[in-house]
N, C-alpha and C positions, 0 to 999 in steps of 0.2 A: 556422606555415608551414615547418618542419622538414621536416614530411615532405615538402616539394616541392622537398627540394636537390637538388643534380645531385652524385652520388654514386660513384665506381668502389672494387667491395668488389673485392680480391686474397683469394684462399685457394691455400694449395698442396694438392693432389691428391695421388693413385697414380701414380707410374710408368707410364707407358703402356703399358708391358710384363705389366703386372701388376693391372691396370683390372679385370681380370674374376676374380681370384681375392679369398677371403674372409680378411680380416685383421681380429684386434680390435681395436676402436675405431675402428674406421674410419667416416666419415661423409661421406655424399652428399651435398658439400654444392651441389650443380646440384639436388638436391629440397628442401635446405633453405631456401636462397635465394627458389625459384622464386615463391611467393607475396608474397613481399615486395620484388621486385625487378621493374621491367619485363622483365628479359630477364636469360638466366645461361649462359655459355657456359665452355667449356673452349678453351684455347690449343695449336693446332700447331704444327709448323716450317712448316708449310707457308700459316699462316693468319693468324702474329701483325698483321702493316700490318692487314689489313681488320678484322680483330676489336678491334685497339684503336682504330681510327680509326671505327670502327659505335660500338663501345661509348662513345666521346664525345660523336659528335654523338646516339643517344638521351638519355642522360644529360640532355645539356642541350635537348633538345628539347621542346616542350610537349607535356603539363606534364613539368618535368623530374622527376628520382626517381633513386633507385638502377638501378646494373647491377653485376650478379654475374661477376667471371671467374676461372676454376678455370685457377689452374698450374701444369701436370706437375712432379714435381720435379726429373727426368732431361732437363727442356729445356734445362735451364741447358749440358748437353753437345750441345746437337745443332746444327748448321750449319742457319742461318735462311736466306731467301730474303729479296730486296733490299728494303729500306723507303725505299729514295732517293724513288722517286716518290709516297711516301704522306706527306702532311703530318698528322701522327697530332695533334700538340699545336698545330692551328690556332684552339683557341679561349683566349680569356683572358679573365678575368671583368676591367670597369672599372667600380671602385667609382661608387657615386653621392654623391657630397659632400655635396650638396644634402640629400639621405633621411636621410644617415648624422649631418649636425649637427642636424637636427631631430627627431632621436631624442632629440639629447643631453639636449635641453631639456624632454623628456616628462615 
């Protein structure tokens, strides 16, 4: 059941500035991902609340699985827009007690 964990991959990306020019070793990784992931996005200033708040609730949605999200590496300077009104980390896993002693004894 591995493969049905609720999963968020982080990878750093290009530059925004720089998205369309050819550098070595570089890797796609929004093509790498994409088979293996329900969904693979890249992060703006203008999009981080919904993209990480999306990329949760799939995650964990049925069946859960991985999600992919590509982080510019030049975001870390850029002025975001407000996340007050996005509850991004509203879910919480509560363990099962019950599942988890009856394992012990397997």
């Amino acid at each position: 059941m591995l493969d049905r964990s609720p999963l968020i991959a982080l990878t750093s990306v290009k530059p925004v500035e720089i998205q369309d020019r050819t550098i070595q070793m570089n890797i796609d990784h929004q093509l790498l991902f994409e088979p293996i992931t329900k969904a693979t996005t890249v992060l703006t200033k203008n999009n981080i609340a919904d993209v990480l708040s999306d990329a949760f609730d799939l995650a964990l949605a049925e069946t859960p699985g991985p999600v992919h999200i590509g982080l510019p590496s030049d975001l870390a300077y850029e002025e975001v827009k407000s996340m007050k009104n996005k509850n991004v980390l509203q879910w919480r896993a509560i363990p099962n007690y019950r599942l988890i002693l009856s394992c012990w004894n397997y």
